[in-house]
C-alpha positions in Angstrom: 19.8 52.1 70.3 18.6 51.0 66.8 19.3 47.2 65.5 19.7 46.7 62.2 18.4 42.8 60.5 20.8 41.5 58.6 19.6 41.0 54.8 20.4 37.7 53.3 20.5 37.4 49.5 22.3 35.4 46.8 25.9 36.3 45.9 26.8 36.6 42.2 28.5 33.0 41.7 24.9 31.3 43.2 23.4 33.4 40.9 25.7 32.6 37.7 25.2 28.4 39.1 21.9 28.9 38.8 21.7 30.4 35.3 23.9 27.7 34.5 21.8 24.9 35.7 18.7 26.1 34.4 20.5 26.4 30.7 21.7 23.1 30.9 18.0 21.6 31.8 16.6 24.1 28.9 19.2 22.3 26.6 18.4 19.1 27.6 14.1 19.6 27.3 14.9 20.8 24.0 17.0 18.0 23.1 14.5 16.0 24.1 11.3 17.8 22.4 13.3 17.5 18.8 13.9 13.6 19.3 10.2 13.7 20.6 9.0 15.0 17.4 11.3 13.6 15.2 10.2 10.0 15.7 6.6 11.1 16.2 7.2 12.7 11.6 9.1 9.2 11.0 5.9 7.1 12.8 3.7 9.4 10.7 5.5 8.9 7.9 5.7 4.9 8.8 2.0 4.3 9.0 0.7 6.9 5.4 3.6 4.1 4.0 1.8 1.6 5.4 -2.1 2.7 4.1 -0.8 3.6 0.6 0.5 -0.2 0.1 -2.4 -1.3 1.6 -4.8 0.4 -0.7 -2.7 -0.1 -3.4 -2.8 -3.3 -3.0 -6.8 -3.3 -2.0 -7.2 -1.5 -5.4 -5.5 -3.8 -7.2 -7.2 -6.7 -6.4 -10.5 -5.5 -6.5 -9.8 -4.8 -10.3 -8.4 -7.7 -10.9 -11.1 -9.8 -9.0 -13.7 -8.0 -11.2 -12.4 -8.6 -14.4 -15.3 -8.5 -17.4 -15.7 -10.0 -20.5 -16.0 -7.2 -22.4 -13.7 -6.1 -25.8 -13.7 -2.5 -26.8 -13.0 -0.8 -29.5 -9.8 0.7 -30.5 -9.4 4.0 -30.6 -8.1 4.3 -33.7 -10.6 2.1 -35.7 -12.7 -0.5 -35.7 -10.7 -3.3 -34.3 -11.3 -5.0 -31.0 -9.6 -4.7 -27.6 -9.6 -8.3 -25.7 -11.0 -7.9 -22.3 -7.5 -8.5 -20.5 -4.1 -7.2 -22.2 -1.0 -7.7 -20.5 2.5 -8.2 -21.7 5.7 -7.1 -19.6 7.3 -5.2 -22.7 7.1 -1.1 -21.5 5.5 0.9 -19.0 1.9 -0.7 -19.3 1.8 -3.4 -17.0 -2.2 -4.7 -17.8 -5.4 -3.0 -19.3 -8.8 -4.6 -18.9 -12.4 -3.8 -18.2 -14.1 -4.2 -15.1 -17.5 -4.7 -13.4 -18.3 -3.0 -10.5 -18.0 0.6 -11.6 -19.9 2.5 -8.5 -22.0 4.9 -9.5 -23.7 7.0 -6.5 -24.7 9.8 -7.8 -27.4 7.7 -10.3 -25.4 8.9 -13.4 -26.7 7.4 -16.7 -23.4 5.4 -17.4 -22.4 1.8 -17.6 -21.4 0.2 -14.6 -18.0 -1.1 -16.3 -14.9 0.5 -16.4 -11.5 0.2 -18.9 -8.2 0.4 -16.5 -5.1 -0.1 -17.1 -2.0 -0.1 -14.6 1.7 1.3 -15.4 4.7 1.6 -14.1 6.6 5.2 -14.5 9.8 6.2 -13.0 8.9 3.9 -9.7 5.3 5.1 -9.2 2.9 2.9 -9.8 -0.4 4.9 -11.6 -3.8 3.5 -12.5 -5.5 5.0 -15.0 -9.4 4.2 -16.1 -11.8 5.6 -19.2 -15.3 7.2 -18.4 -16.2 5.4 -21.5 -15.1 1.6 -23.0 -15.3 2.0 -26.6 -13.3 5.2 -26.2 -11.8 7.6 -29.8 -8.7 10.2 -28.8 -10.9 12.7 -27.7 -11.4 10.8 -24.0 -8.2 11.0 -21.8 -8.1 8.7 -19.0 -8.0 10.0 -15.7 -4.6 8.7 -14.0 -4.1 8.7 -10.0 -0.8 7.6 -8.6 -1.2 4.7 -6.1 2.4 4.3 -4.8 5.9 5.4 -4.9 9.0 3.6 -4.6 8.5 0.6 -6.7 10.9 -1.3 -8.2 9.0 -4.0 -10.2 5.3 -5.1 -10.8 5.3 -8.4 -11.9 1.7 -10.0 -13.1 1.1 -13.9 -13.8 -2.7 -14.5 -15.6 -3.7 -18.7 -14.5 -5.5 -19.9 -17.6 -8.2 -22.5 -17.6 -5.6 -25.6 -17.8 -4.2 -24.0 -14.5 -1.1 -23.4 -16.1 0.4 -19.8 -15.1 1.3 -17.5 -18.4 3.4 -14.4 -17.7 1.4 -12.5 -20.8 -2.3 -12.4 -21.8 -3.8 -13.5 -23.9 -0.9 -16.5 -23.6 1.4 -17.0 -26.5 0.0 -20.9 -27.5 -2.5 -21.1 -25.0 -6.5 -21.8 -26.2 -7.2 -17.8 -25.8 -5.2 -16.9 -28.7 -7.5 -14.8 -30.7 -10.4 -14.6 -28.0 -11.1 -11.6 -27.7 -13.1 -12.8 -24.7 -10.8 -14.7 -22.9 -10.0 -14.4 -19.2 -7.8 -15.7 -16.6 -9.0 -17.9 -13.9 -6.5 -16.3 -11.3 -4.1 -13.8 -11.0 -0.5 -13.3 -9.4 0.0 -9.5 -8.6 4.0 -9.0 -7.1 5.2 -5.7 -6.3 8.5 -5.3 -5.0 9.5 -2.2 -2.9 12.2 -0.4 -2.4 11.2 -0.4 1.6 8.9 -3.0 2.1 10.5 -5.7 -0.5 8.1 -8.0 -2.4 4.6 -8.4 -1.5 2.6 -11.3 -3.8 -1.1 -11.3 -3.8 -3.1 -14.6 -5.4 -6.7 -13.1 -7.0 -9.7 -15.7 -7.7 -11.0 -14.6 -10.8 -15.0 -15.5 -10.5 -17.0 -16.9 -13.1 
């Protein structure tokens, strides 16, 4: 007489939990890998915020810090630039010249540079000269430091230590110096994020 085994298997509603289950678990791992991601693009995001202030602000002062006495000539005649123009009437925030121009590739070229800084539709752009005494054949070359700016607010410290808002100061002894520098500088940038941010630069020499 043959036996038979009985077979054991899974009926259809185990099988339909099961499918269930493992849906549910798929859900939630995916759930969970979007969230995952998600804050991993805004800490991305967070910390490229966080190195474009700071080299904005980096930039800034090492421009300011290096400020030269050096005019130049305008470049539409023969009239003189002072070193350091700033007034807070339109975009253009300040333009000056600065030492410190590297030069590693041994290029036959001064080592001072004209900037100037403005504020367009929230971004703030620095722009520099190849040349000082520049005609309007040389366009400066303009990078964009930062976005999201509500004001740029500069304050120039003259050599009575008293702070002027323009330069060179309405009044003050560098009326008509073409020369004349500041002995500090207030740089304050307010975000739209981050708020204000106010940076003091020492002005050697």
């Amino acid at each position: 007489m043959t036996s038979r085994k009985s077979i054991s298997g899974f009926t259809l509603v185990e099988v339909l939990v099961a499918i269930a289950i493992f849906t549910v678990v798929g859900i939630l791992a995916m759930v969970g890998y979007n969230e995952l991601l998600q804050q991993t693009t805004i800490a991305g995001d967070a910390m490229q915020r966080v190195r474009s202030v700071q080299m904005a602000m980096l930039r800034m002062t090492q421009d300011f810090e290096q400020i030269e006495l050096r005019p130049v000539r305008e470049a539409f005649g023969a009239d003189v630039q002072p070193c350091l123009i700033a007034t807070r009437s339109g975009e253009m925030l300040a333009e000056f010249t600065r030492a410190g121009w590297s030069n590693p590739a041994g290029i036959q070229r001064s080592t001072l540079q004209r900037v100037a800084y403005r504020l367009v539709n929230g971004k703030l752009i620095r722009s520099y000269w190849t040349v000082l005494d520049r005609t309007l054949a040389n366009k400066p070359v303009e990078v964009e430091l930062i976005d999201n700016v509500k004001t740029v607010e500069l304050r120039f410290m003259n050599r009575n230590r008293a702070w002027q808002e323009q330069w060179p100061g309405t009044g003050s002894q560098n009326v008509g110096n073409a020369e004349a520098r500041p002995i500090a500088v207030e740089i304050t940038v307010e975000l739209e994020d981050w708020g204000r941010i106010t940076r003091i630069v020492e002005v050697p020499g």
